[in-house]
C-alpha positions as CSV (number, residue, x, y, z in Angstrom):
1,X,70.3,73.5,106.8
2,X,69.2,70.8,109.2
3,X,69.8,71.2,113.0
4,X,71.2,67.4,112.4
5,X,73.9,69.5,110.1
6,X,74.6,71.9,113.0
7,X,77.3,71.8,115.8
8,X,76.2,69.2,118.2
9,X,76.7,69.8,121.9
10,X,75.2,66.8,123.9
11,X,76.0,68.4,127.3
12,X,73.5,69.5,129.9
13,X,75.3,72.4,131.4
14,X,72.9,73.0,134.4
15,X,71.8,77.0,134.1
16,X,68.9,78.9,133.0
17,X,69.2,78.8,129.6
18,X,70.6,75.3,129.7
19,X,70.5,72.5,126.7
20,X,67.0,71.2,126.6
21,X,66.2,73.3,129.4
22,X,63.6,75.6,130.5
23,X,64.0,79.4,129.4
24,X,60.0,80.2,130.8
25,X,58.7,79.3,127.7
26,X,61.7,77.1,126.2
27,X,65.3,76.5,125.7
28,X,68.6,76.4,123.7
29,X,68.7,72.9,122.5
30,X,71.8,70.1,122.1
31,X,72.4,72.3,118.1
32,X,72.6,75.6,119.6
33,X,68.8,76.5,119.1
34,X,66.5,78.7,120.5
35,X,63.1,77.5,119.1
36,X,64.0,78.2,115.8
37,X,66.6,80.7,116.4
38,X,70.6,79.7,116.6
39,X,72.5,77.1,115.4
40,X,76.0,77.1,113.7
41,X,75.8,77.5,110.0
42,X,79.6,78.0,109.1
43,X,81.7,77.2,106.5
44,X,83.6,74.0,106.4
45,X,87.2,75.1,107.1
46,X,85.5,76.6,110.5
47,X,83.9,73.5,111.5
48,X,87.0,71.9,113.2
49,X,87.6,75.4,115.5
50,X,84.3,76.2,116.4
51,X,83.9,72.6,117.7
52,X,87.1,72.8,119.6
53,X,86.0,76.0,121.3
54,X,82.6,74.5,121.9
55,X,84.2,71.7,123.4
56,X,86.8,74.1,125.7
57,X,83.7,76.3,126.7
58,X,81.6,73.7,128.1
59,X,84.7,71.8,129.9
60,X,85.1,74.9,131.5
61,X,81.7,76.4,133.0
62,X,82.2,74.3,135.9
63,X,85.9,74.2,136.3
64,X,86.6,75.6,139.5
65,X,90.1,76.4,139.0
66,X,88.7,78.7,135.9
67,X,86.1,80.1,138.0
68,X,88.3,81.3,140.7
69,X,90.4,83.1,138.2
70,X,87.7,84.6,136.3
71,X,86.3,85.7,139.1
72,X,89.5,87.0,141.1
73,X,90.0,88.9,137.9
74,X,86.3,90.5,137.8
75,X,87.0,91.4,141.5
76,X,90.4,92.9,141.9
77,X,91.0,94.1,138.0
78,X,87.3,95.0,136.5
79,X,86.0,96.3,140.0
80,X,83.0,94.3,140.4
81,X,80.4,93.8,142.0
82,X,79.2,97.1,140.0
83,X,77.0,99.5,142.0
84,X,72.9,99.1,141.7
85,X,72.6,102.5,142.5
86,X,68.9,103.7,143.5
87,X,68.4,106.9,141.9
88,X,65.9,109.2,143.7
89,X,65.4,111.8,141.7
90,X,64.9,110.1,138.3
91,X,62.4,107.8,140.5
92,X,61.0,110.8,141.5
93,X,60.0,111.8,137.7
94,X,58.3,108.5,137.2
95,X,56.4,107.3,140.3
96,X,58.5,104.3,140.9
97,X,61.7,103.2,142.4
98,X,64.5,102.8,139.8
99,X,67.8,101.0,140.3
100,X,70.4,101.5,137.9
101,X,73.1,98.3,137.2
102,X,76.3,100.8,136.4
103,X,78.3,98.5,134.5
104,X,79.6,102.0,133.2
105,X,82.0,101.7,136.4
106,X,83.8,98.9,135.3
107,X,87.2,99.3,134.4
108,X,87.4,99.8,130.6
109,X,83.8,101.7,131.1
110,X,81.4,99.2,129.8
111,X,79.7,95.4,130.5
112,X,82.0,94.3,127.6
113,X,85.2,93.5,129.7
114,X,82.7,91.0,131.1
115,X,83.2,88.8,127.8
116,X,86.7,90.0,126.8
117,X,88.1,88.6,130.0
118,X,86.3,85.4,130.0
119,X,86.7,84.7,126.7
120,X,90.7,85.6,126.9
121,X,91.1,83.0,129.6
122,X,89.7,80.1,127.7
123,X,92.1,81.5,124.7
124,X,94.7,81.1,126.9
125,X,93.9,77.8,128.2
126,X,93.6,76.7,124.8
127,X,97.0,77.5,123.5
128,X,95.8,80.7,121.4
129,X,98.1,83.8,120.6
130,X,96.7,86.0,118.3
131,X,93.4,87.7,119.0
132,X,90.9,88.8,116.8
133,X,87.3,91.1,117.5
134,X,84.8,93.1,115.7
135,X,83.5,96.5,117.3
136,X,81.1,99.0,116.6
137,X,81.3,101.6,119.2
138,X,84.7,100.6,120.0
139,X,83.7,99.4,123.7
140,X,84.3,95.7,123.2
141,X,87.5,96.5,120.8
142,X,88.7,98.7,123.6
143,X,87.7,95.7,126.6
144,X,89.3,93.1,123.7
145,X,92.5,95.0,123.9
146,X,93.0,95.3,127.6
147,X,92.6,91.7,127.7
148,X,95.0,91.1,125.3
149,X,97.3,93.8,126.8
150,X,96.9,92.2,130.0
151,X,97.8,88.5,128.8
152,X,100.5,89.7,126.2
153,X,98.4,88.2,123.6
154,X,98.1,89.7,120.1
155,X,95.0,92.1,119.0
156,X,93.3,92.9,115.8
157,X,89.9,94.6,115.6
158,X,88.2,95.1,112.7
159,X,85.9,97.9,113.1
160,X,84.0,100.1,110.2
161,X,85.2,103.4,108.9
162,X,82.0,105.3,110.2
163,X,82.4,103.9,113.2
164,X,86.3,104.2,113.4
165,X,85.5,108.0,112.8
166,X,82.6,108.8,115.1
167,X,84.1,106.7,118.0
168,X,87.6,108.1,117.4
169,X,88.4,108.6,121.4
170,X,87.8,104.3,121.6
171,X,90.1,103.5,118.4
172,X,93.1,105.7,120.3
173,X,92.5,103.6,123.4
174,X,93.1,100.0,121.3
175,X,96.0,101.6,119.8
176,X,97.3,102.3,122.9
177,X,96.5,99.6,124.1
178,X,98.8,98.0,121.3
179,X,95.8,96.7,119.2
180,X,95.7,96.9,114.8
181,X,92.9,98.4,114.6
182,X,91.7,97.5,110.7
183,X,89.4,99.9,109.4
184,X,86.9,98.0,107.4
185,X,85.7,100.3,104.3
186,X,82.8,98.0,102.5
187,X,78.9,98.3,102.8
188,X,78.2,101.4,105.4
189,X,81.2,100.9,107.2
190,X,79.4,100.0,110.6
191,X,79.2,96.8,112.6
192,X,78.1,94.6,110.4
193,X,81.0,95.5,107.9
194,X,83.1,95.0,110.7
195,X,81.9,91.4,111.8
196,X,81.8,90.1,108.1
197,X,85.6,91.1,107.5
198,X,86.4,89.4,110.8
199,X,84.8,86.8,109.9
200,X,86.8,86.5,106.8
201,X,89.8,86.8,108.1
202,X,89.0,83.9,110.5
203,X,88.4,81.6,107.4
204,X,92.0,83.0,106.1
205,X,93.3,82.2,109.6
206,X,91.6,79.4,111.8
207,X,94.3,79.1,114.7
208,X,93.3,82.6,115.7
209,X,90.9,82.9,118.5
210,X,87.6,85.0,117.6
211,X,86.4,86.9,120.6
212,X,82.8,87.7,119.3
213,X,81.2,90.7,121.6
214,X,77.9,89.8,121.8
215,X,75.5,87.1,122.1
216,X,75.4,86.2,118.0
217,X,77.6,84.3,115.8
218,X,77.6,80.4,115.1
219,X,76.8,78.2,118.6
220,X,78.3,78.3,121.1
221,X,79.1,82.1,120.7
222,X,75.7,83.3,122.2
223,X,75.7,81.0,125.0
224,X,79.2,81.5,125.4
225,X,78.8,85.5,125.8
226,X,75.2,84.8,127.9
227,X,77.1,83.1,130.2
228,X,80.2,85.6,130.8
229,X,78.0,88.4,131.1
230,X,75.2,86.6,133.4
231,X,77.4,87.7,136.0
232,X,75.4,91.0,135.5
233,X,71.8,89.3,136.9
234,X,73.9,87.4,139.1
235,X,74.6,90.4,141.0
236,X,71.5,92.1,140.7
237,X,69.9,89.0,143.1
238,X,72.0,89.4,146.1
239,X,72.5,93.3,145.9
240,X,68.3,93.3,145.8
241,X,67.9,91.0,148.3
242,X,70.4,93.0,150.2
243,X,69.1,96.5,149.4
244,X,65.1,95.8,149.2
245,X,65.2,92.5,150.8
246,X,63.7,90.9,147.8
247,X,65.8,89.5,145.1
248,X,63.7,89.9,142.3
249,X,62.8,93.4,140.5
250,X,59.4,94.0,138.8
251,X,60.7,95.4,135.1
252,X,64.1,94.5,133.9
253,X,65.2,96.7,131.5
254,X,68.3,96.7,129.2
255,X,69.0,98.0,125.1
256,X,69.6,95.8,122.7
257,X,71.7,95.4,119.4
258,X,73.3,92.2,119.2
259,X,72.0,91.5,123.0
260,X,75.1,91.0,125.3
261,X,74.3,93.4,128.0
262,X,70.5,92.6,128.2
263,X,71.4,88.7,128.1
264,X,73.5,89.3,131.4
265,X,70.8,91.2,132.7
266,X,68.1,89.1,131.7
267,X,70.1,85.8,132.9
268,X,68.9,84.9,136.0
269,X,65.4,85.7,135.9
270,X,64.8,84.1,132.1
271,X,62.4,81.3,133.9
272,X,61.1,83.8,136.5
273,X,57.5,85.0,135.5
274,X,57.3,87.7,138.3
275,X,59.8,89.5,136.4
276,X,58.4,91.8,133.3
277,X,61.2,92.2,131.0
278,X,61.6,94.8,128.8
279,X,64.1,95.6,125.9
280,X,64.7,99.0,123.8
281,X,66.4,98.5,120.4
282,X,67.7,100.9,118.1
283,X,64.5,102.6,116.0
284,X,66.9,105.0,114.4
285,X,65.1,107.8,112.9
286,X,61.5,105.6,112.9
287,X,60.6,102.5,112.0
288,X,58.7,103.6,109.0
289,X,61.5,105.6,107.2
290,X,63.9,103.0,106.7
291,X,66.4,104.6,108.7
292,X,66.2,102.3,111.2
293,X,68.0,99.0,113.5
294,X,65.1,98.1,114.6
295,X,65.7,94.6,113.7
296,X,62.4,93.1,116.4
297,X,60.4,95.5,115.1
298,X,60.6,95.0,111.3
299,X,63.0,91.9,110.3
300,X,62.3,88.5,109.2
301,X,63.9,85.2,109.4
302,X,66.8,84.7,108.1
303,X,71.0,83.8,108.3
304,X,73.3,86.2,109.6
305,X,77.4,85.3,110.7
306,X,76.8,82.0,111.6
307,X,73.4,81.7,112.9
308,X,69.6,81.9,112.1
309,X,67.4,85.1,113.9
310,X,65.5,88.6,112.8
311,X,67.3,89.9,109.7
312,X,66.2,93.5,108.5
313,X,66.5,92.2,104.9
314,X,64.7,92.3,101.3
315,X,61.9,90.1,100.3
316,X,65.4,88.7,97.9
317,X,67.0,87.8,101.1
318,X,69.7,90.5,100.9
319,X,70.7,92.7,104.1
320,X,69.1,95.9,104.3
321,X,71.6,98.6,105.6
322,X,70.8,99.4,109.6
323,X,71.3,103.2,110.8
324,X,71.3,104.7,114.2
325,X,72.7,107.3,115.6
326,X,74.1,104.4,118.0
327,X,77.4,102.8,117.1
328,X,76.7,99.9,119.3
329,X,73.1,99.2,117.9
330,X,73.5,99.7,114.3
331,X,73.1,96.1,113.5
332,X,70.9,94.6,111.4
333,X,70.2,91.6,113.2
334,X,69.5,90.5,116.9
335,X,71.0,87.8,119.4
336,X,68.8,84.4,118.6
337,X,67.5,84.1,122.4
338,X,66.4,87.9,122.0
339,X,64.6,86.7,119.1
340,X,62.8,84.1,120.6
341,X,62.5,85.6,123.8
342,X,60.4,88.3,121.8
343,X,58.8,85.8,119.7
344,X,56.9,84.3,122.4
345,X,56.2,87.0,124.5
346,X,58.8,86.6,127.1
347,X,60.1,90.4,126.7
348,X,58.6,93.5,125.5
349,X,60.4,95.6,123.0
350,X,60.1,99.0,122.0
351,X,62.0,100.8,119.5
352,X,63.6,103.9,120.6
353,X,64.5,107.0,118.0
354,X,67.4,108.5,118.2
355,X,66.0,112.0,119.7
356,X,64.3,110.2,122.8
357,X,67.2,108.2,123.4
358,X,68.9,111.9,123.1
359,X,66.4,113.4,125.4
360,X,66.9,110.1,128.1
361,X,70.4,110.7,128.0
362,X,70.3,114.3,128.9
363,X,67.5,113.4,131.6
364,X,70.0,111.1,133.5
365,X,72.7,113.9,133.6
366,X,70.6,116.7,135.0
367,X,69.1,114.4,136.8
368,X,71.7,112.1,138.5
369,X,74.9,113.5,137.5
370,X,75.6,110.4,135.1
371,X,76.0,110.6,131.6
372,X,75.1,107.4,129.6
373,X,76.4,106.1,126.4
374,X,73.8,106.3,123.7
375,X,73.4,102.8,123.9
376,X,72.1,103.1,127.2
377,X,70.5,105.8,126.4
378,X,68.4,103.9,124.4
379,X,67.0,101.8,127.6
380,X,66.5,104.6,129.5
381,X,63.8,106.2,127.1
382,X,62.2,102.8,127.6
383,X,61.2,104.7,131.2
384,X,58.7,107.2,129.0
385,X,57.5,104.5,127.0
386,X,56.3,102.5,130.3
387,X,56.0,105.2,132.9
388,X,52.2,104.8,133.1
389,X,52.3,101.2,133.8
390,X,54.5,101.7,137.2
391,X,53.0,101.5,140.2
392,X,54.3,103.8,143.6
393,X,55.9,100.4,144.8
394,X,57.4,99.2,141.8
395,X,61.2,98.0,141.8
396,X,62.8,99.1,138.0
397,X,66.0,97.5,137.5
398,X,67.6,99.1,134.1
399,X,71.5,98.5,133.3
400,X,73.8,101.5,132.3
401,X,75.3,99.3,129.8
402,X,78.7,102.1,129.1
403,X,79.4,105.1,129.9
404,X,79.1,108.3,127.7
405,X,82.6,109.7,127.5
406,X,82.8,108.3,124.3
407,X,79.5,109.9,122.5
408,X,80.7,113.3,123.7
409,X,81.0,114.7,120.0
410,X,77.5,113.4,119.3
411,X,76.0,114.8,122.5
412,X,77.5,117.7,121.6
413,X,76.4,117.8,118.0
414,X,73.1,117.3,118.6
415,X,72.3,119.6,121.8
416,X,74.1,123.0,122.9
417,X,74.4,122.4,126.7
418,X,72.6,125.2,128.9
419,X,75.1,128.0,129.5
């Protein structure tokens, strides 16, 4: 498909990532393109609501009226700012000084509520009353359906059977919560599964409003969820500059699957070449046995929910089955910017298996007394990977994406606790 055939947005929005701006090395252009990442490639019945939203989303970025509730909610309801905690011990282990962004803190326990209440507002604003999400380890479902609960709006999540099973604790919160939570029961049951059958039912049912929880889907969705969740970085300046008296780090480092809580932490420092960024994705049980997410690593180009990026696929184009022991990396693509951002050097990506991000998540608890969701797990092995690259001086800034009540059974599972 042409870009010329993609969602146009002819407005120059003014921030890092901005419309024919400069991302270091680039930027997101007026179709919704990272270099040759993005774009919208939807189905016709869509085009009409994804250009409404498009339209909604950019008349509000600078709306201060918007602002000022977004951010009164972030304050006094999600309990931001959220600490960047210097751990001592762990920094001890590796030489260097590590800060950790705990966006497990936040009210709902993970970066997600971020989105969920950004996105809920401009649902609101535009006249929307039925909700709809995908979900893979339930955090966004769960952050979806506080928002929801707190507006009075109405919830559906569509999240895979594996998933609904492995992440059981998150689907009781939704339904609490008074989401339908839709069990999706096609391909391997997991995020993917999840997003397509979302996506279907938003074809069947264009008035409803489609929060997407992370930065993929058909332009503006990744900018749109870059933007909620930049709050992230945006704190991470000020709370440096206050704590070190410098407000840059040297090594950002966040995990990966579709990209929302790296974008946020990657945000404000996109076009900042002191900054060494580094991402961990999910490498499953290795990149070379096919049980993998490792989507960087291994995928090609191809189209994905809406938009163009890394695809782990078959040389016939069709989507190869992602497994990790992650139910919030298990994806088989990757956010367009993170593919681009990759593509021309501006971050560094490992892929981490599942028994290092295991063994990092174990670390952290005996360690510091905080226990990670796998998915953060997953960037804090990225500390092993790079640990003889820091210097004594060094400032490390990685985000705890979530918090790891929910992974409990796997934890358990998988390692008998000391007695």
């Amino acid at each position: 498909m042409d870009k010329q055939e993609n969602i146009q947005n002819d407005t120059n929005f003014n921030s890092p990532l901005g419309v024919g701006g400069k991302l270091g090395v680039g930027g997101i252009d007026n179709f919704g393109f990272y270099g040759e990442f993005g774009g919208a490639y939807i189905p016709e019945i869509l085009h009409g609501t994804v250009e409404r939203l498009k339209e909604a989303f950019y008349a509000i970025k600078d709306d201060a009226s918007f602002k000022s509730e977004y951010y009164d909610l972030l304050k006094n309801y999600v309990g931001r700012p959220s600490p960047l905690y210097f751990a001592k011990r762990l920094s001890a282990v590796y030489g260097t000084n590590i800060y950790l962004k705990r966006e497990d803190l936040n009210h709902t326990g993970a970066h997600k509520i971020n989105n969920a209440l950004g996105q809920i507002l401009l649902a609101r604003r535009m006249g929307k009353t039925r909700i709809i999400a995908e979900t893979g380890a339930g955090q966004h479902g769960v952050a979806t359906a506080t928002a929801c609960a707190l507006m009075g709006l109405e919830c559906i999540v569509f999240m895979g059977k594996t998933d609904v099973e492995r992440q059981f604790l998150n689907v009781q919160k939704m339904r609490m919560l008074g989401a339908t939570v839709e069990p999706v029961t096609c391909g391997n049951m997991t995020l993917k599964d999840a997003t397509n059958e979302a996506i279907r039912y938003w074809c069947s049912n264009p008035d409803s409003f489609y929060i997407i929880g992370s930065t993929v889907g058909p332009h503006p969705y990744p900018d749109m969820v870059g933007f909620f969740q930049s709050v992230i970085s945006e704190e991470i300046k000020w709370q440096l500059l206050e704590q070190i008296g410098r407000d840059y780090p040297d090594y950002l480092m966040a995990c990966v699957g579709g990209g929302s809580n790296a974008m946020g932490t990657y945000y404000h420092y996109i076009n900042d070449d002191r900054v060494q960024i580094i991402s961990a994705e999910a490498g499953g049980l290795g990149i070379e046995t096919g049980e993998t997410a490792a989507t960087i690593s291994i995928g090609t180009v191809g189209i994905i929910h809406g938009f163009r990026t890394l695809l782990m696929q078959d040389e016939d184009g069709q989507i190869t089955e992602p497994y990790s022991i992650s139910a919030g990396l298990d994806y088989p693509g990757i956010g367009p910017a993170h593919a681009y951002f990759a593509k021309v050097g501006r971050t560094k990506v490992h892929a981490i298996n599942d028994d290092e991000a295991l063994e990092a998540a174990f670390e952290l608890t005996r360690l510091e007394g905080i226990i990670p969701a796998i998915e953060s797990a997953h960037a804090l092995a990225l500390l092993k990977k790079e640990k003889d690259t820091f210097k004594t001086n060094d400032i490390v800034v990685l985000t705890v994406s979530g918090r790891g009540d929910k992974d409990m059974d796997t934890y358990v599972k998988y390692f008998t606790p000391n007695p």
